[in-house]
Structure formats: structure tokens, C-alpha cells
C-alpha positions as CSV (number, residue, x, y, z in Angstrom):
1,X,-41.0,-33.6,4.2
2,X,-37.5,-33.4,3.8
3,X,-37.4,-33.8,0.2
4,X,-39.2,-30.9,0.6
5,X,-36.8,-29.0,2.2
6,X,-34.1,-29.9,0.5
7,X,-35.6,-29.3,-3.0
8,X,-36.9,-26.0,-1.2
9,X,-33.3,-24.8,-1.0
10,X,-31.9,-25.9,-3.7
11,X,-34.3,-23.9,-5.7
12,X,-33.7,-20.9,-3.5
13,X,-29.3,-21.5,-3.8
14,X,-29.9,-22.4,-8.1
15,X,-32.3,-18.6,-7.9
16,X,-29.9,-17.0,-5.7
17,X,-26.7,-18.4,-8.1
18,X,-28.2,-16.8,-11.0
19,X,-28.5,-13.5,-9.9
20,X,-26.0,-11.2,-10.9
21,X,-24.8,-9.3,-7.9
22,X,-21.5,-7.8,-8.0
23,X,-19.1,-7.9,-5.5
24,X,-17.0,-5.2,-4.7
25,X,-13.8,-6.0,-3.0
26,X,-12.5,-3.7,0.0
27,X,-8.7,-3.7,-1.1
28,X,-7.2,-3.3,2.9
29,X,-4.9,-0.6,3.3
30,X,-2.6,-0.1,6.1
31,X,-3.1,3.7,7.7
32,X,0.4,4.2,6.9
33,X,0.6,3.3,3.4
34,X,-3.0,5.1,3.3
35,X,-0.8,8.4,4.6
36,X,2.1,7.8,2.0
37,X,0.2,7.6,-0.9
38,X,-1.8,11.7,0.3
39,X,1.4,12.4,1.0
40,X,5.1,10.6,-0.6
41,X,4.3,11.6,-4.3
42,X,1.7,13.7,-6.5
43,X,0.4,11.6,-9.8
44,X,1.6,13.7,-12.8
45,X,-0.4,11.4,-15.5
46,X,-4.0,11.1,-14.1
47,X,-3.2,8.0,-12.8
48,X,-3.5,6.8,-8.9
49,X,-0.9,6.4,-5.9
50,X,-0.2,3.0,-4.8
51,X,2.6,2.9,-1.6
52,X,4.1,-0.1,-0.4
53,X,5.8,-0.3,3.1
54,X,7.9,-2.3,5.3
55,X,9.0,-1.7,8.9
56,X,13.1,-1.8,9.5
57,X,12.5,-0.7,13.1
58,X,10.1,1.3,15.6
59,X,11.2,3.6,18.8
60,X,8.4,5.7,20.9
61,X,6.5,7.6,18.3
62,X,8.2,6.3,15.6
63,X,8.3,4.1,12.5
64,X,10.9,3.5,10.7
65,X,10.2,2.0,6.9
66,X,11.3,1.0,3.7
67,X,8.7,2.3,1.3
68,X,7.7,2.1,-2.3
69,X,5.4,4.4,-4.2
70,X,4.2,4.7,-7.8
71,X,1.3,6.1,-9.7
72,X,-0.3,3.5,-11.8
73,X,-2.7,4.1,-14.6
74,X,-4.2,2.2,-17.8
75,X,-3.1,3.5,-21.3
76,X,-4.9,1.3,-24.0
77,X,-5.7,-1.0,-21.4
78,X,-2.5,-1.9,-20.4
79,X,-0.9,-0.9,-17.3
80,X,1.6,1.9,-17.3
81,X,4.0,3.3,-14.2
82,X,4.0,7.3,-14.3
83,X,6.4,8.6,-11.5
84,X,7.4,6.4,-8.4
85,X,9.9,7.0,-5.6
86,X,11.9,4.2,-3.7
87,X,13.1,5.0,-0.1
88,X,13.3,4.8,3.6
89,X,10.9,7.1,5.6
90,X,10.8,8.2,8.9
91,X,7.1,8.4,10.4
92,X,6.1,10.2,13.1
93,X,3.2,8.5,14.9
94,X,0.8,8.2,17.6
95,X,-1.5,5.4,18.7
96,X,-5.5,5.9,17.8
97,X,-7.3,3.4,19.8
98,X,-6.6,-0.1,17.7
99,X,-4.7,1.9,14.8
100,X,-1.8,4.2,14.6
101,X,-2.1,7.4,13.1
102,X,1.0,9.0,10.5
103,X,1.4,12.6,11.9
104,X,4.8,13.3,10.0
105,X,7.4,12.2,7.1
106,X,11.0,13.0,6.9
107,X,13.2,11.4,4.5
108,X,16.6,12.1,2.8
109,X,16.3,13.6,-0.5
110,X,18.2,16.5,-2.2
111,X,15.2,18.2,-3.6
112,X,12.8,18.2,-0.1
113,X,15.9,18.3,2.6
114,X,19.2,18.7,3.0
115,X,19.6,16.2,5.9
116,X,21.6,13.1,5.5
117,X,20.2,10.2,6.6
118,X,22.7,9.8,9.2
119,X,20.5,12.6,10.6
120,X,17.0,10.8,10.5
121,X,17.5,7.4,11.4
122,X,19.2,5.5,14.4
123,X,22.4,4.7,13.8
124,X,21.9,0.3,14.1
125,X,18.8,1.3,11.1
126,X,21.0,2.6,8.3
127,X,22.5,-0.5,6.8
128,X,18.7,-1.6,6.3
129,X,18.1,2.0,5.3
130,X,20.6,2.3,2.3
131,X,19.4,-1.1,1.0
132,X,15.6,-0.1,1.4
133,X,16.7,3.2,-0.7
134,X,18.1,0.6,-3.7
135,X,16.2,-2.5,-4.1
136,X,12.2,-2.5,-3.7
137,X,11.6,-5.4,-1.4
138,X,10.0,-9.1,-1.9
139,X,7.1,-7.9,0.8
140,X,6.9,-4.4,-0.2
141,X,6.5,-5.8,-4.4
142,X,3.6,-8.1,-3.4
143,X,1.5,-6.2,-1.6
144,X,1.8,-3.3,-4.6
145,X,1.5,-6.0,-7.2
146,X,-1.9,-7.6,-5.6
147,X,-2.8,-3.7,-4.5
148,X,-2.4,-2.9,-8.3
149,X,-4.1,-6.0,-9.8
150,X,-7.6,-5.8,-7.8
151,X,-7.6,-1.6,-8.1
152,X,-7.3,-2.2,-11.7
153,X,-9.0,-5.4,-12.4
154,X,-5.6,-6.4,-14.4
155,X,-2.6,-9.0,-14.0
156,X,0.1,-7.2,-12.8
């Protein structure tokens, strides 16, 4: 009886193995990087929004981040970077049960504000907030690199 059995499921696991069922992959997104990338940049070549972020420091109601966005899209099946923006944001937020919700951005840019970003950030923040403006970091690349890769189905 249990050769049975066990020759009963290996049939069913070889039957079940050959099927071809494709998986789809949920690619997780953070509700703030889920916010930037409605909100940070428009795609000007068809392509889609990928943001990137990383916390330099929090106070009550907001979040203060390094952030990276770029609009990614394939041209003869290679991956090409339309327009992208590098810099430090300042989110206004409020808690949703187990997830925060983005209500607001403000960040320093001639074109969108005139404010400095002495103006937006706490004081102790803006050494981390003038390197976040230059230099897209280790944490922030990865998680736009594997982000990229599984969207696109590509090596990044």
C-alpha cells in the first residue's frame, strides 16, 4: 500500500511539473515609493516610473528621504533611462492602520520652489540631504535595479 502512495504522488507532482502555469510575481512596493513615482516625475518617452527611497530621518508626520526616480522603458529590447531626478524629499504623512499614507512632497528645486533646503529640512538632516541630492545610494540602486529587472523581465 505504500508503494501505492508514493507512486500515487509522484504521478500527481511529475503531472502537476509539466503543466505550464505561469507565475506572476507581485514586485512589493513601499506606499511611499508607490506615491513618488504618481507624483516625483511625469514619463516623457512612454516608458514607466520606477522611485527608489531611503529614510535620512522621521519627526511627527514626517519623513524625511533620499530618493531616486527614473522612467525606464525597452527600445529594441534593451533597456533605456528617459528622464530621472535625484534628491531629498520631504513627506508629509499620516499613519493608515499597519501602513503610512504620503499626503504631501516638498523638495528644493529652482523650477517647482524657491525654498532652500535650509527651509524644508531640520537643521542635524542637511549634511545627509546634500549628499542624498549627489550620489544615488547603495540601498536606493538595488532596490531600482531588482524593481527594474523583474518589471522588465531584463538584467539590469
Amino acid at each position: 500500500m505504500k508503494q501505492f502512495l508514493a507512486l500515487f504522488w509522484l504521478v500527481i507532482l511529475l503531472l502537476s511539473g509539466c503543466q505550464q502555469l505561469k507565475q506572476t510575481e507581485t514586485i512589493p512596493v513601499s506606499p511611499i515609493d508607490r506615491y513618488l513615482e504618481t507624483h516625483l516625475i511625469r514619463p516623457e518617452s512612454g516608458g514607466k516610473v520606477f522611485c527608489a527611497h531611503e529614510v535620512l530621518g522621521t519627526s511627527p508626520q514626517k519623513v524625511y528621504a533620499g530618493v531616486y526616480c527614473g522612467e525606464f522603458f525597452l527600445k529594441n529590447h534593451k533597456l533605456q533611462l528617459g528622464i530621472g531626478i535625484l534628491t531629498a524629499v520631504a513627506l508629509t504623512v499620516e499613519e493608515s492602520g499597519q501602513e503610512i499614507k504620503v499626503i504631501s512632497h516638498e523638495y528644493s528645486n529652482s523650477k517647482v520652489s524657491k525654498r532652500q533646503p535650509r527651509d524644508i529640512f531640520p537643521k542635524e538632516l542637511l549634511p545627509a540631504v546634500y549628499q542624498a541630492s549627489s550620489r544615488v545610494s547603495p540601498v536606493v540602486n538595488e532596490s531600482i535595479r531588482w524593481r527594474v529587472s523583474k518589471y522588465f523581465e531584463v538584467e539590469f
